[in-house]
C-alpha positions, -999 to 999 in steps of 0.1 A, spaced: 557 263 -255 554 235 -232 539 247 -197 570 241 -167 550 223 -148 556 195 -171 592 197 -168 604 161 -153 641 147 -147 656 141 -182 672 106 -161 635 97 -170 637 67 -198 620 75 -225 602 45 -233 580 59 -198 582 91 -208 564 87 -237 537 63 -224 533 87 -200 529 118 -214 523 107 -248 550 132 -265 569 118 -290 602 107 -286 623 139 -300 608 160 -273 632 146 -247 656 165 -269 645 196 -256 656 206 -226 620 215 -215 605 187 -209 572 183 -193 576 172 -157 551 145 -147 566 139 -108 532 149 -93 510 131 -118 525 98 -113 528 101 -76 489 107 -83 482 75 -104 505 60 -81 484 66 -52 455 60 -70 463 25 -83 472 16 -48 439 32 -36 419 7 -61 408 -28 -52 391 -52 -80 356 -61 -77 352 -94 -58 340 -121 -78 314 -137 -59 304 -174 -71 273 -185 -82 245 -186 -53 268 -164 -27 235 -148 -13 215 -172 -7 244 -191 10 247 -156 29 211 -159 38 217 -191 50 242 -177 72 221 -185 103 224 -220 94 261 -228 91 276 -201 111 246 -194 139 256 -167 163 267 -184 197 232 -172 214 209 -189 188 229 -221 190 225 -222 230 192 -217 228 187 -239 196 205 -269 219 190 -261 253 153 -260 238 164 -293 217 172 -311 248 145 -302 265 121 -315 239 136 -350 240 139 -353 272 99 -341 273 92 -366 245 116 -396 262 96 -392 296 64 -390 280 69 -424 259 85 -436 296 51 -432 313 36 -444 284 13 -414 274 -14 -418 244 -3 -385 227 31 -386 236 42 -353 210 23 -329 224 53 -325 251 78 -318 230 55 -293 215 47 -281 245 82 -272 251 89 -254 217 57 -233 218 70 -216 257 108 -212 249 117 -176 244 148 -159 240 152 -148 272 147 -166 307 119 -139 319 104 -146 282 97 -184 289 87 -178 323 64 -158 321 48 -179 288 51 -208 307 31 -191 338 4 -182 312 2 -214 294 -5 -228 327 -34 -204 331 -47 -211 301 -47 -247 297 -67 -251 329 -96 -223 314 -97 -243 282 -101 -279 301 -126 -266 322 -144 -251 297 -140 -283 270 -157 -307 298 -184 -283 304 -193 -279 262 -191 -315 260 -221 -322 288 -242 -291 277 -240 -305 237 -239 -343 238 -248 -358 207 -257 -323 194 -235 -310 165 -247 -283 154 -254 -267 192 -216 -281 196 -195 -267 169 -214 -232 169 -206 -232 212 -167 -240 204 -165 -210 176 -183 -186 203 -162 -196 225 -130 -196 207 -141 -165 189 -149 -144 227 -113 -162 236 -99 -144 207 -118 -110 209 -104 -106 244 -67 -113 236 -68 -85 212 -74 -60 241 -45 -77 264 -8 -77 258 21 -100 260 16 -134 267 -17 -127 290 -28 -125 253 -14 -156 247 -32 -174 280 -63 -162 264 -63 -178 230 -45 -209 244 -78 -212 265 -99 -217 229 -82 -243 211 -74 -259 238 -109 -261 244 -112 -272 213 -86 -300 212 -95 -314 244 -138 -315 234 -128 -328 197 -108 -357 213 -139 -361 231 -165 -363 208 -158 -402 203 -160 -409 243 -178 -384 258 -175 -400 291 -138 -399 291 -138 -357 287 -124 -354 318 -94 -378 319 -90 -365 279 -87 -330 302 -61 -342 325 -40 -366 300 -41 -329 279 -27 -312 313 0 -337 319 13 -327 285 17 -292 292 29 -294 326 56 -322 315 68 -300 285 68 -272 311 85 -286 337 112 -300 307 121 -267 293 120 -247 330 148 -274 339 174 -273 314 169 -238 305 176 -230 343 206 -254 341 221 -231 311 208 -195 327 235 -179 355 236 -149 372 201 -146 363 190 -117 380 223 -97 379 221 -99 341 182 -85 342 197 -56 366 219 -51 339 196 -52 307 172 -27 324 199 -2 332 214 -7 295 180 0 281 171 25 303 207 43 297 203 38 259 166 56 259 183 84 284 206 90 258 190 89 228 165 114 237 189 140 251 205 140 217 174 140 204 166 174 221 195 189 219 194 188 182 157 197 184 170 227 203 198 235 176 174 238 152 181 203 133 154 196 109 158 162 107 159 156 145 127 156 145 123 125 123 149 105 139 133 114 174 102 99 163 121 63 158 124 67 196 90 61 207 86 22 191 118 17 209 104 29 240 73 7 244 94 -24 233 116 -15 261 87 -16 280 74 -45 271 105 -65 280 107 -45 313 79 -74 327 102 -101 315 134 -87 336 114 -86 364 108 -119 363 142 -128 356 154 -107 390 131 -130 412 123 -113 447 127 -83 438 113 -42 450 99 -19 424 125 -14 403 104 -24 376 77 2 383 106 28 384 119 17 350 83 17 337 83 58 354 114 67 336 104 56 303 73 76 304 91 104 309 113 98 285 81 98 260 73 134 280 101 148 273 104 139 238 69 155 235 79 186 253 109 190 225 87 185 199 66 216 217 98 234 223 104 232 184 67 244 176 73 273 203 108 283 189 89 283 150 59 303 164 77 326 181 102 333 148 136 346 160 151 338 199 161 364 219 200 363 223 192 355 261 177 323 249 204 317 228 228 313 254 205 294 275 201 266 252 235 262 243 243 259 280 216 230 278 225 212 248 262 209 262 248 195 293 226 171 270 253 160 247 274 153 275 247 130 293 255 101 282 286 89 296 277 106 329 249 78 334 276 53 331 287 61 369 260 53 395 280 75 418 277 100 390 239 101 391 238 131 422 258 153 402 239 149 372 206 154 388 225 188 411 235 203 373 201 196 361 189 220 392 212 239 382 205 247 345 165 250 360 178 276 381 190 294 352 160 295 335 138 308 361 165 333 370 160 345 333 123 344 339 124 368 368 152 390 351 127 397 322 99 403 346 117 429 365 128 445 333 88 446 320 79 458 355 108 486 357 94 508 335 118 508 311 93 499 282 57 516 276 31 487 278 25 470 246 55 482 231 79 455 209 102 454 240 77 439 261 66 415 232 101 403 229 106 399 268 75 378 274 83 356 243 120 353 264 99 339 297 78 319 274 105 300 259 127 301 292 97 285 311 93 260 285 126 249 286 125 248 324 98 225 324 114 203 299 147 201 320 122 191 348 109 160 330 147 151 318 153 151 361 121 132 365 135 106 342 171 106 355 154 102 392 131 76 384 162 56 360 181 60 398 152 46 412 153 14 391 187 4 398 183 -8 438 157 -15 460 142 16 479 132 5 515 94 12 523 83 21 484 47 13 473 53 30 440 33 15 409 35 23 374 14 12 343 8 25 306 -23 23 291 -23 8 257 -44 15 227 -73 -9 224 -91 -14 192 -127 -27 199 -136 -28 160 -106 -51 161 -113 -71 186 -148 -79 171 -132 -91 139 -109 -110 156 -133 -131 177 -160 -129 149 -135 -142 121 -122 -171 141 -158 -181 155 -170 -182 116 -136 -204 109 -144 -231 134 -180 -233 124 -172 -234 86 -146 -265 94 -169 -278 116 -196 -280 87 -173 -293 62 -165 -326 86 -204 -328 88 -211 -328 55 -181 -350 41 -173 -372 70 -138 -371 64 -120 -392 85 -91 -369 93 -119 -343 101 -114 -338 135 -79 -332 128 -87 -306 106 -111 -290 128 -85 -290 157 -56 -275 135 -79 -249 123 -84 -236 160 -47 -240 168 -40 -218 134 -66 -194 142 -58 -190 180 -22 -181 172 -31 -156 148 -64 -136 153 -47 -115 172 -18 -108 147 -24 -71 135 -22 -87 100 -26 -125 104 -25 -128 67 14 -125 68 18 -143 95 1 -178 82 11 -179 52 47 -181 72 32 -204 89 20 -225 61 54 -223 50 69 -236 83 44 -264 80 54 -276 45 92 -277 55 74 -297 86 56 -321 62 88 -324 43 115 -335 73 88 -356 89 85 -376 53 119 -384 52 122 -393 92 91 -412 89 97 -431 62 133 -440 57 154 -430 92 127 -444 112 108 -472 96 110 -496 122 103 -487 161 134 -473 177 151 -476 207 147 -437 231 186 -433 218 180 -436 182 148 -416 188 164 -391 204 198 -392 177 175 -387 146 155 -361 161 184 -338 174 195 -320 145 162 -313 125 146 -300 161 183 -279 164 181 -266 129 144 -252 137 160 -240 168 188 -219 150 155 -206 124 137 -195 154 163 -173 160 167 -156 130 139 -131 121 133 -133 87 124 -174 94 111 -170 125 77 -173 114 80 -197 97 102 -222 125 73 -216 148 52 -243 126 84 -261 120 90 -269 155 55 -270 166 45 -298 139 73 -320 139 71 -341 167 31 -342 157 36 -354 121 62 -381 133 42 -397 156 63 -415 179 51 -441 204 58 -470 226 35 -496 206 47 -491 170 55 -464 142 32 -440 119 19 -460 90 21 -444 58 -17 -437 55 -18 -422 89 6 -396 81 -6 -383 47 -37 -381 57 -24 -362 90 2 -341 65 -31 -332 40 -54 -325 68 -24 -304 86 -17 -282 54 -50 -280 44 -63 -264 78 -34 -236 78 -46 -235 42 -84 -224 52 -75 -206 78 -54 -182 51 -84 -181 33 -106 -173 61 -83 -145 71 -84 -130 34 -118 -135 32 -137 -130 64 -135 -98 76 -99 -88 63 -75 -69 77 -66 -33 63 -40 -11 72 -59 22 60 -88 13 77 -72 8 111 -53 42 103 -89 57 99 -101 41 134 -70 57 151 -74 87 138 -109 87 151 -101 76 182 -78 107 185 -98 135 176 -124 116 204 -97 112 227 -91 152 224 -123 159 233 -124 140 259 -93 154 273 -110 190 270 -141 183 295 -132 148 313 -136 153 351 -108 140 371 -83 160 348 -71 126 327 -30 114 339 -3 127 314 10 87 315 -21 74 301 -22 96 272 15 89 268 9 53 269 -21 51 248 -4 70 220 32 60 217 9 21 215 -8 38 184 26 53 173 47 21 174 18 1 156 20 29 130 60 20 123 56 -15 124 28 -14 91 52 13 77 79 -13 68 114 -2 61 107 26 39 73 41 48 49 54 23 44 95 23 10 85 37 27 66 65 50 94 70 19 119 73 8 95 102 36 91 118 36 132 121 0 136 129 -2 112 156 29 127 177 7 157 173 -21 145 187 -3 134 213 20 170 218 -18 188 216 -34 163 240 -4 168 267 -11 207 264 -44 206 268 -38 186 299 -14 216 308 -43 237 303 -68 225 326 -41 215 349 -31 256 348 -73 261 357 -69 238 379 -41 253 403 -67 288 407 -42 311 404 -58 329 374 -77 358 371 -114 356 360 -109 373 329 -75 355 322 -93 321 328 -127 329 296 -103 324 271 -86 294 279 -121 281 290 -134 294 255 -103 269 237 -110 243 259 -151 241 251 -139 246 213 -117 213 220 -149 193 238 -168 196 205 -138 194 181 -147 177 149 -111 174 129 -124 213 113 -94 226 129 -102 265 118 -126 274 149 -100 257 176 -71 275 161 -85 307 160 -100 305 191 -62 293 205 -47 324 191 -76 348 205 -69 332 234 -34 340 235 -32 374 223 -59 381 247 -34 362 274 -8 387 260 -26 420 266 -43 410 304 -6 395 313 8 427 307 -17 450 327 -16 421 352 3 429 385 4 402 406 40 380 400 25 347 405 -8 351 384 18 368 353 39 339 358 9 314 356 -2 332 323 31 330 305 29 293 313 -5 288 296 2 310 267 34 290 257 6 260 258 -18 278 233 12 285 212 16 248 211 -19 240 206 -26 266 175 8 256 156 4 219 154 -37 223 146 -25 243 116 3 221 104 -16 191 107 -51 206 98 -58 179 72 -47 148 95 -69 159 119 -100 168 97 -115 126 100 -142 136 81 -124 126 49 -92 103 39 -64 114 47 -36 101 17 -1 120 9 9 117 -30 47 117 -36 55 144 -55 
């Protein structure tokens, strides 16, 4: 018998029937026929639901990863045909006065243009600096080595190589100002070596370059830039809103429990020190301004606090085991204040409200606090009994969480603070970064053996493009020692160069044969110079436009007398690719970098750092371990790439708890520090601390003396009478809680005695 749900309208043909069901056709002389309404409505729906694949033609991606090219975003074609014009008009007044070296201002004016206004300036400011060092210091090598190579050469490398070593311990473009100071040391004494005498007008024809190309790109990109400091008020309180934000969803899914908050919140922190990073550049942008930069800077440190402090909170809640219901209902009252954040900071007039909440849900906390303490001191509950357990465990996490709403209002404050100008403020705020001394001596050590080694191959073979070489060598060497792995980094270079040497060819030799006129110049020019441009803007060839644009205007030569003969420019081209070729070989050969091995140095460095927070007298600043760290972090995610290695990964969660133990320890001694302790309350966390002092990465004696330390706490807070000494213990117990969890979930990342590698499983 044929199931009724099968039974369909016998006005059905039978022709569909059939095809439909496939019964034969003498079933539709039944008068139980299956029914098929629902199915065809289904495979109705369905074939209106489903699209055919789209045939792409031949070559569609790498027409789509041309996309930059011939359909650039409107803010990489501005800046592509601002920074275009400027070079012309650079190179134009430059052939007009009738300069020996004419190129070198266009140059000048691709190497300083940035993306942003506060970018270039700054750059610009820097270049400045640094062109004057390196004059100055090429006329004083040229009169202490005349006629004396091998004095000569060795002097540039130290030079360039102490130039080098420095800028590795400096950031931003101060960096930059410091290895622009070595090769241009060494372009202005090589250009010398044929005319001594003439060093110092060499110097100054050098400096009229840079100050032209300068004065070129400040001019038209100031022509194209409006509402210049209104738009850097406005980029600071985006960021600064979109870092808010993020980390108060962050921690109220840390709160809730969310495994996997914890792994998003750790993106945060390389966001955060970019943020800061291009704080320097608003301010530039804003002009006369107060110190809403500082404020910014403030806010974003806290933010990095308060991430910190959820990543304790997290490590309290799992040490702890269950919450108390109390706690419960605290943190949900929290996380719907967090969750609802962000669109409050949308309304400056908002900001009081949010900040009177905040003091608010504090309130609650503490009130909590005191209820459990007058419960424990009622009586109620024989000492040591599991009520009094649970009801310290309550103030523990209650205080904890009160403290972490207090850095939230710290950041909100300071985020207020950044957004108008506070009459009579003196505030200043700076992060530390991480410096690498190991890496520093590479650096410098690497590039003083590269100019040396191109120095002894001109000796020995005379080439005639030598000097060229030698010069190119310190330009490529300059620009990358301080890359954190310059091996990538030239051999986009190198790459740049090539499309450099191929453009130039065909300028060179059949668009500009003849000497042209400063319109046809300027016409033939335009759109290679614009298509680097629209590269520079586009990240995965932005490496690569950088030697583009740079080289260019170099390899075609132009000037007032004639044109580049065809032996000048392949033997310019050859010696051009063939010093960005030795200086790849140098940088995979001399001293290499390694990812592991700088890994290894930072782990070091924290388990010393550690110590050092344990017995360092002044009691070190909670915002220079933040800023030291989340430095060490973000360099950590940029080697990880787009999908980290489980080794990566292991780093990644080893350094945020160096930096969660390091900011409790801090805690700690800042707990001594306020006296309110009893003497035998104090041994203990005096007994952790020493075990800190002298801790070696063998996490086993630290931990146990952190959880000695607070189940001693425990037992003297509850004999303990005295309010504000109880209240001082729970506060330093939900610290050694913090201390002893992270040492033994990260016992092996923090034992430096051996490698530290994760296996997938």
């Amino acid at each position: 018998m044929i199931d009724d749900r099968y039974a369909i309208s016998p006005s059905l043909p039978s022709d569909a029937f059939c095809s439909i069901t496939g019964y034969p056709p003498s079933c539709r002389k039944l008068r139980i026929v299956p029914v098929v309404q629902s199915s065809v409505s289904a495979l109705l729906a369905r074939l209106s639901l489903w699209r055919p694949h789209t045939i792409r033609p031949p070559g569609h991606d790498r027409l789509n990863r041309l996309k930059w090219l011939y359909a650039p975003k409107a803010d990489a074609l501005g800046f592509a045909v601002r920074t275009t014009i400027a070079a012309l008009l650079a190179l134009v007044v430059a052939l007009w006065m009738e300069l020996d070296s004419p190129q070198w201002a266009p140059m000048t004016v691709w190497i300083v243009a940035q993306g942003s206004r506060g970018e270039s300036l700054s750059k610009a400011r820097w270049r400045l600096v640094g062109t004057v060092v390196g004059a100055v210091s090429a006329v004083a090598l040229i009169a202490a080595f005349p006629q004396a190579p091998w004095l000569f050469f060795p002097a540039i490398g130290i030079w360039i190589g102490l130039c080098c070593g420095l800028a590795t311990l400096v950031r931003n473009f101060r960096s930059y100002a410091l290895v622009l100071s070595g090769y241009t040391c060494a372009i202005i004494a090589l250009d010398a070596i044929r005319s001594p005498d003439d060093v110092f007008m060499i110097a100054m024809a050098r400096s009229t370059y840079i100050i032209l190309g300068l004065v070129c790109e400040s001019l038209i990109a100031g022509l194209f830039s409006h509402n210049l400091a209104q738009t850097a008020r406005r980029n600071i309180r985006e960021k600064l809103q979109t870092a808010l934000s993020s980390a108060s969803v962050a921690i109220a899914d840390l709160l809730a429990g969310d495994e996997q908050a914890f792994v998003r919140s750790r993106a945060l922190f390389g966001a955060l020190l970019s943020i800061n990073d291009q704080i320097e550049f608003s301010e530039i942008e804003m002009g006369p301004h107060g110190h809403e930069g500082d404020h910014a800077r403030a806010a974003l440190a806290a933010v990095s606090v308060l991430l910190s402090r959820g990543l304790g909170m997290t490590a309290r809640m799992k040490a702890l085991g269950a919450a108390p219901q109390a706690f419960v209902e605290t943190s949900l009252l929290v996380r719907t204040f967090l969750l609802a954040l962000a669109p409050r900071l949308q309304d400056d007039d908002g900001i009081p409200l949010v900040i009177e909440d905040l003091r608010s849900l504090r309130a609650v906390c503490r009130q909590q606090v005191v209820n459990a303490l007058t419960e424990e001191t009622n009586g109620q509950h024989p000492p040591g009994s599991p009520q009094i357990q649970a009801l310290l465990d309550l103030r523990i996490l209650h205080s904890a969480l009160e403290e972490l709403l207090a850095e939230l209002q710290q950041a909100i404050e300071e985020f207020d603070a950044s957004q108008h100008v506070v009459r009579g403020d003196h505030f200043h705020f700076r992060l530390q970064s991480h410096r690498d001394l190991k890496e520093a001596a590479h650096n410098g050590i690497r590039a003083a053996v590269a100019i040396t080694s191109a120095g002894l191959i001109w000796e020995v073979t005379s080439w005639p493009s030598g000097l060229g070489f030698i010069t190119m060598v310190a330009v490529t060497c300059g620009l990358f020692a301080t890359r954190e792995n310059p091996v990538v980094g030239t051999m986009n270079f190198l790459r740049g160069a090539v499309w450099a040497v191929g453009v130039s060819f065909v300028l060179v030799m059949l668009i500009l044969p003849r000497p042209a006129e400063y319109e046809m110049l300027a016409a033939c020019l335009a759109l290679p110079m614009i298509a680097g441009g629209l590269a520079t803007r586009n990240p995965a060839t932005a490496g690569a436009a950088a030697a583009y644009t740079l080289f260019l205007p170099n390899l075609v030569g132009p000037s007032n007398q004639g044109r580049l003969n065809e032996i000048a420019y392949f033997n310019a081209s050859f010696a051009l690719l063939c010093s960005i070729g030795f200086a790849v070989l140098i940088f995979r050969t001399i001293l290499p970098f390694s990812s592991a091995d700088e890994r290894w140095r930072m782990r070091n460095r924290n388990l010393h750092d550690l110590r050092h927070l344990a017995s360092a007298t002044p009691v070190p600043q909670v915002r220079d371990w933040i800023g030291r760290n989340t430095d060490r972090f973000s360099r950590l995610i940029r080697h990880a790439g787009p999908t980290p290695t489980p080794t990566i990964e292991a780093y990644l969660q080893g350094t945020l708890s160096a930096m969660t133990i390091g900011l409790n320890i801090i805690r700690l001694r800042t707990v001594l520090a306020r006296d309110q302790l009893p003497l035998q309350a104090r041994r203990p966390i005096t007994l952790v601390l020493g075990r800190m002092a002298q801790f070696t990465g063998r996490y086993g004696r630290t931990a146990n003396a952190a959880r000695a330390a607070t189940a001693s706490l425990r037992r003297i807070e509850a004999r303990e009478t005295n309010i504000g000494a109880r209240i001082e213990m729970t506060r330093a117990i939900a610290y050694l809680l913090v201390i002893s969890y992270e040492l033994d979930a990260n016992a092996a990342f923090l034992d430096a005695s051996r490698p530290y590698r994760i296996v997938a499983a």
